[in-house]
N, C-alpha and C positions, 0 to 999 in steps of 0.2 A: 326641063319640065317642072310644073312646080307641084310643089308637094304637102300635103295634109295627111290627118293622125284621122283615121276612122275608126270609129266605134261600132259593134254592133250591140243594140241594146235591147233586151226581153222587157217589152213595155206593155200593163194594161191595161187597156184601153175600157170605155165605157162601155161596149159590148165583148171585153174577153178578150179581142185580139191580139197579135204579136206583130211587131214592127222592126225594121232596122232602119238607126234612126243616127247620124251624126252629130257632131257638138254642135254644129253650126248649120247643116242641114242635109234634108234629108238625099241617101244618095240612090231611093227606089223610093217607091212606095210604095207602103205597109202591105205586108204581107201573110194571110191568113193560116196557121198553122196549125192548129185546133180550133174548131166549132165549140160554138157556147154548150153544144148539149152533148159534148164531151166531158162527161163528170171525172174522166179519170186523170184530167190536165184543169179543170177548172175548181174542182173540191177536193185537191189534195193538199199533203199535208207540207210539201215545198214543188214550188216550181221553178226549174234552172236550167242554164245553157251549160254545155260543157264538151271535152273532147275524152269521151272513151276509149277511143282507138287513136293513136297521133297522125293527125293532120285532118279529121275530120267534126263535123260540129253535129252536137245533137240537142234536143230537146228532153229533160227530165221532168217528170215528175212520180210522186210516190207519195206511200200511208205507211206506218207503221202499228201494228197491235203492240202495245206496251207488255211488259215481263215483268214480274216481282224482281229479278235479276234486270239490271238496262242492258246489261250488254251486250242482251240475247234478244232481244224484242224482234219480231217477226217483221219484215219489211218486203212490200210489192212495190216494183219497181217499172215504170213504162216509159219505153222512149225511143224516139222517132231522132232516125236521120237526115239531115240537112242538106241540099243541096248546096254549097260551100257560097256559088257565085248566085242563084236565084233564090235560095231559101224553100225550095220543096220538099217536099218529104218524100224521100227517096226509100226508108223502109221504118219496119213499125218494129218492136222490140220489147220483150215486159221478162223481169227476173226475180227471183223470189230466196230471199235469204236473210238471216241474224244476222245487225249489228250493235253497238249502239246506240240511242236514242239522240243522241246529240248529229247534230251535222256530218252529212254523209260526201264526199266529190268521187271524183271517177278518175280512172286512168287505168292502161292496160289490159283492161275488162275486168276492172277489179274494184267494187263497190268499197270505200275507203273510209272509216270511222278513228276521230281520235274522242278520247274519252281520260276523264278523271278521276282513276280509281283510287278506293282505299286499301287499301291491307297490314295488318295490324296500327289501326289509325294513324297511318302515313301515306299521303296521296303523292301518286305520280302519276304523268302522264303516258297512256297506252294507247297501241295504235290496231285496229282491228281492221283483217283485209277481206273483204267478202268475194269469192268467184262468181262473175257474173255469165259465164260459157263453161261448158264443160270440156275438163282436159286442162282445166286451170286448178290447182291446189291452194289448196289455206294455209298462210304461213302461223295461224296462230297467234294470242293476244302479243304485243313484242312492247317493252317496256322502255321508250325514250327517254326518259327526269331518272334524275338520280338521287331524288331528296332523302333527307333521312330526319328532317325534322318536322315532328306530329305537329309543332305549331305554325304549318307554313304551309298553304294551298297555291300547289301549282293549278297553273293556268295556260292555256294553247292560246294563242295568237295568232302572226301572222301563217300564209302557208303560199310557196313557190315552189314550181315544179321546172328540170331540166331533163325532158328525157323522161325516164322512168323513176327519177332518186325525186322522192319528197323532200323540201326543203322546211321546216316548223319552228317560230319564233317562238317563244311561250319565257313565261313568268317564272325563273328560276331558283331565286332566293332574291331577300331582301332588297329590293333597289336593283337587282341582276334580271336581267333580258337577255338568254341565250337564242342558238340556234343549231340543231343538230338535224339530220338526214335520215333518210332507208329507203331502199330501193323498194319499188310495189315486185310484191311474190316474194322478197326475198326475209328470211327470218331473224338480222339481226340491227341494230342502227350505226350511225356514223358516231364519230368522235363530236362531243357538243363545242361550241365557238359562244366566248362571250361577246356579244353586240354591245351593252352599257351594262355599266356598274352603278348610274346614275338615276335608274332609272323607277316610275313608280308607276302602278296600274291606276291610280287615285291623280287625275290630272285635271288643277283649274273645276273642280264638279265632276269630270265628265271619268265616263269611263276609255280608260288610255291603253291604247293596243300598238302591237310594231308591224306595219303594212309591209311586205315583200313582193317583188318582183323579177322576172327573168323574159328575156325576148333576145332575138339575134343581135339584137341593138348592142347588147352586154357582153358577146361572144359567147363563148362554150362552159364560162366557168366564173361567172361573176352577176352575183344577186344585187338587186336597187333595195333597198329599205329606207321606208319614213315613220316617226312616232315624232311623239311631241314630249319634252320634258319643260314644267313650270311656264307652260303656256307660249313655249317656242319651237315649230315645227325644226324637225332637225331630219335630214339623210345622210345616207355611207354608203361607198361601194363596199363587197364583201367577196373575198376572194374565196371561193369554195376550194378550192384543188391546194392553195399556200394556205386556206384559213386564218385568213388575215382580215383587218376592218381597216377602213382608212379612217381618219379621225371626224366625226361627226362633225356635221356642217347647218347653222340656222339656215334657212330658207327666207328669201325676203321678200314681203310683202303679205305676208301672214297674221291674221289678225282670229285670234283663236273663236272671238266675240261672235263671227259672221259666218267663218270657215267651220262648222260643226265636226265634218267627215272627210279625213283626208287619203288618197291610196296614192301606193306607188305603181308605175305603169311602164312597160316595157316595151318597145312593140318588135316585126320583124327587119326593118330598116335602122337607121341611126336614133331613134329618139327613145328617149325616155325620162321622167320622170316625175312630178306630183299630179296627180288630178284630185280636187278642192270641189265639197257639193256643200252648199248652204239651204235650207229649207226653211221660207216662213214658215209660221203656226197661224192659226185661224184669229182674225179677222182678213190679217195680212198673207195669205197663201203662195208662196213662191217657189221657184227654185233658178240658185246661182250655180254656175259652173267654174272654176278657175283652175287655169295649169301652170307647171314649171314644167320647160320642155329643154334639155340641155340636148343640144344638135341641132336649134330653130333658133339660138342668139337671144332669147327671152330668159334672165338670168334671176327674175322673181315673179310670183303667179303674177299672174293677168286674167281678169275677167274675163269668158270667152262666150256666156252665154246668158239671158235674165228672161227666165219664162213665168208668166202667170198662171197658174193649174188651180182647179180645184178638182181633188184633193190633188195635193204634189207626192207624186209617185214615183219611185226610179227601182227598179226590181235587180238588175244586174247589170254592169259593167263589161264587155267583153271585146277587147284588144285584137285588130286582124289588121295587120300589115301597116300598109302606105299606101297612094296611086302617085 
């Protein structure tokens, strides 16, 4: 039987709607999951796909009231589940709790904030878990970075989940890109793992981040990671369980010029790795797709998709299976 990478993708549409949409095409079509005169999925303050509970897909969105303190800011939280193979909304859901103001995901029913705090002018990276059910506990702010130098801002990067252990790239020191762990509910983190000593957040212009990945494709204990150092995309497998890196690898057929945003991508079969999005700007309005798929014999991206949009929009990314 032959076999393709499906995407499911939160697209909006000119009237609001949501779609699930392939690289190459479409495998339904589009399917309405909020009405436009749903202000509490169309005027909020992020809209996203995600899996609260494991193995099911939900629809986010939320506001936050801001705090003199961020890491306390007030957040309403509503979201609808998915029917996995038709995309209905099988139940409705809203929760209401403190985190911080930065970027929130979900897992275990646990509203999930990492955040860059100071304390005596030395910033490290914390992680804040919000209970989203009752009979679920707060493990409390838990403090991942271990910096000790006031002239050096950490920074959170990429972020992969196995199970219940968060996996978090981030900006460690000088040229250093770690990755360290913690389990959602639990109060303490993993040992950190350096990825590059190479490395710098200032890349070619752009701002330079380390993309992570995890799917069955990897087995039980092994992350995909892509960044780009001096304007050459580069990946590693990474052995979570040995904490080990294999030695970074260019990727070929990468050309930074075109390729603006690149992820790493895993899915639940054998494939995994880059997906490449390029996006003209106006007059020229575009968007490019390119992958590197190791387990499909395609050993450098390849163009797989050239659409014309006004405006070109791509809202989120979201990895399910094979057929």
């Amino acid at each position: 039987m032959q076999k393709s990478l499906i995407a499911i993708f939160l697209a909006l549409a000119l009237t609001n709607t949501f779609a699930d949409y392939s690289v190459q095409n479409y495998v339904k079509s589009p399917v309405e999951v909020a009405s436009d005169n749903e202000t509490i999925y169309t005027n909020s303050n992020f809209l996203t796909l995600a899996s609260i509970t494991s193995g099911n897909i939900y629809i986010l969105s939320g506001n936050s009231t801001p705090n003199a303190n961020v890491t306390a800011s007030s957040w309403s939280l509503f979201y609808r589940q998915l029917n996995i193979k038709t995309l209905a909304v099988t139940q409705n859901s809203t929760a209401y709790f403190t985190a911080p103001v930065q970027d929130l995901f979900f897992c275990n029913n646990y509203a999930v904030g990492l955040n860059v705090d100071t304390d005596n002018n030395i910033t490290n990276l914390r992680v804040y878990q919000s209970p989203l059910v009752s009979g679920k506990t707060s493990p409390g702010r838990i403090q991942l970075s271990n910096n000790n130098n006031s002239n050096f801002l950490v920074e959170p990067m990429g972020i992969a989940q196995i199970g219940n252990i968060i996996y978090v790239s981030y900006y460690a020191a000088s040229n250093t890109a770690n990755i360290t762990s913690f389990t959602v509910g639990a109060t303490s983190p993993g040992a950190p793992l350096i990825l590059s000593s190479t490395f710098d957040t200032a890349n070619r212009g752009l701002t330079n981040t380390v993309s992570l990945a995890w799917g069955e494709s990897l087995g039980s204990s092994q992350l995909f990671a892509t960044w780009q150092e001096a304007g050459v995309l580069k990946d590693a497998i990474i052995n979570v369980s040995k904490g080990t890196v294999t030695t970074p690898t260019p990727v070929p057929g990468f050309d930074y010029t075109t390729q603006q945003s690149c992820k790493a991508f895993a899915t639940d079969s054998k494939f995994y790795g880059e997906f490449c999005l390029g996006i003209g700007d106006y007059p020229n309005e575009y968007i490019i797709f390119w992958i590197r798929t190791y387990g499909m014999g395609n050993n450098a991206l390849i163009k797989i998709a050239n659409y014309t949009t006004t405006p070109p929009r791509l809202k989120v990314l979201f990895h399910m299976g094979h057929t």
